[in-house]
KOLDRENFI-22457 format. One line per 5 residues: number of its first residue (from 1); their letters; for each residue x, y, z of C-alpha. Coordinates in steps of 0.001 Angstrom, whole numbers, plus 500000, padded with zeros to 6 digits. Example, Ala and Ser with C-alpha at 12.3 -4.5 7.8 and 13.67 -1.06 7.14 Angstrom:
// KOLDRENFI-22457
1	AS	512300/495500/507800; 513670/498940/507140
***
This chain:
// KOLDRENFI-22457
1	XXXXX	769660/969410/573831; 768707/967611/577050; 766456/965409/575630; 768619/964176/573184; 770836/963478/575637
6	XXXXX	768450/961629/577499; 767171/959969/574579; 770796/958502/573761; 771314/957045/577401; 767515/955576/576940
11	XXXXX	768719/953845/573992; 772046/952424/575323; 770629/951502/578881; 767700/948994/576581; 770721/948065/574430
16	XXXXX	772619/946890/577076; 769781/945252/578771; 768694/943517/575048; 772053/942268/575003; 772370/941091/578273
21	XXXXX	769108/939026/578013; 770332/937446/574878; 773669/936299/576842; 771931/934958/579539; 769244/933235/577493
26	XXXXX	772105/931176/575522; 773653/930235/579012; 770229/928393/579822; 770360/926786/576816; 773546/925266/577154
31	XXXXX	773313/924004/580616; 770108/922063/580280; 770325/920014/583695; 767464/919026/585481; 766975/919343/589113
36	XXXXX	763882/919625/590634; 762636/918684/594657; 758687/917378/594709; 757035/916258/597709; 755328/913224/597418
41	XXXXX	751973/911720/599471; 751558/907758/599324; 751177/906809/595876; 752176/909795/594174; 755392/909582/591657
46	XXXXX	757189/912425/589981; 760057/912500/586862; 762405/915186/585940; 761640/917132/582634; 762979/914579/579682
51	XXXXX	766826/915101/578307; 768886/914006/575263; 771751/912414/575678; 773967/911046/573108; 776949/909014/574919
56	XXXXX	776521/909703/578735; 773339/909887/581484; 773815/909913/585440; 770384/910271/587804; 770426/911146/591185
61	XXXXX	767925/911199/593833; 767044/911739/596963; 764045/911484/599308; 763239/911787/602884; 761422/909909/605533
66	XXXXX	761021/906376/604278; 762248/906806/601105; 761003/906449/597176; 761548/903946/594671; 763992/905646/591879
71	XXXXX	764198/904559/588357; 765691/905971/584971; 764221/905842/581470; 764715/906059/578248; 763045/906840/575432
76	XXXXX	759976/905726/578283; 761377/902744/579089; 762830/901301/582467; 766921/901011/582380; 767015/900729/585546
81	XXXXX	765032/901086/589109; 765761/900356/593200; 764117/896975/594299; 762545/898988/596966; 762635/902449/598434
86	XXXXX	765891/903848/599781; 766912/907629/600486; 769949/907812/598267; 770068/906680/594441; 772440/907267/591923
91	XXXXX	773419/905950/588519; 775754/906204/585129; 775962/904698/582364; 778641/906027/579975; 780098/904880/576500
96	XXXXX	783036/904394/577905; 781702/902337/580745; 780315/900501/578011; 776790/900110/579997; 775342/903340/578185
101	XXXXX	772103/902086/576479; 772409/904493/573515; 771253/907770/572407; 768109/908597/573403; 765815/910819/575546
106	XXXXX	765951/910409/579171; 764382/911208/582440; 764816/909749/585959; 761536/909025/588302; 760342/908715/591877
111	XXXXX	757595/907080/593444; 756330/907081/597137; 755353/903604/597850; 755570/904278/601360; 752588/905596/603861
116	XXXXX	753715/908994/604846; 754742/911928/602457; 758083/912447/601463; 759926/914605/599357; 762343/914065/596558
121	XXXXX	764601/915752/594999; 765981/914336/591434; 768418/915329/589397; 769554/914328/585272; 772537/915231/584242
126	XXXXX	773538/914058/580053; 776488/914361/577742; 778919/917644/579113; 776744/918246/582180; 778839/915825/584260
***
């Protein structure tokens, strides 16, 4: 009789533990944001992973030291960059700004164009996120 007893509270504890990895793997769907912190040596660039958005993007970043040169893209394509490097970059565009570019897939950059190392930190945000 034990081990059927055992055998029930075996099947419940992987139950509960099947169902609580489905939960948790539907919350990481929904929030897809993308943050990420790279460091960079001279030359080197990095870009967050790539995200859909339909009316609304924001990038941030950040970098230390000297700086990085920031830009967004879409679809692979500049929408917008820093002139030079600075430590703090953000931007939205939004459909009700009316400066959204249009639905598309989207990831924000960094590049050290300085001479020492730095690190960045970036962060994409679409649609809901923000």
């Amino acid at each position: 009789m034990s081990r059927t007893l055992v055998a029930r509270i075996a099947g419940a504890v992987l139950a509960t533990g099947a169902a609580g990895a489905i939960a948790l793997a539907g919350a990481g769907a929904a929030d897809a944001q993308s943050y990420s912190s790279t460091p960079l040596s001279p030359g080197q660039g990095a870009c967050s992973a790539t995200q859909y958005a339909s009316y609304q993007v924001r990038g941030d970043g950040w970098a230390t030291g000297q700086g990085a040169k920031f830009k967004l893209l879409r679809n692979g394509v500049v929408i917008t960059n820093t002139p030079g490097r600075v430590n703090n970059w953000a931007f939205e565009s939004r459909t009700a700004y009316g400066n959204f570019a249009g639905p598309g897939y989207y990831s924000v950059c960094a590049q050290n164009t300085g001479t020492a190392n730095t690190v960045v930190t970036l962060q994409l945000r679409t649609d809901a996120e923000f």
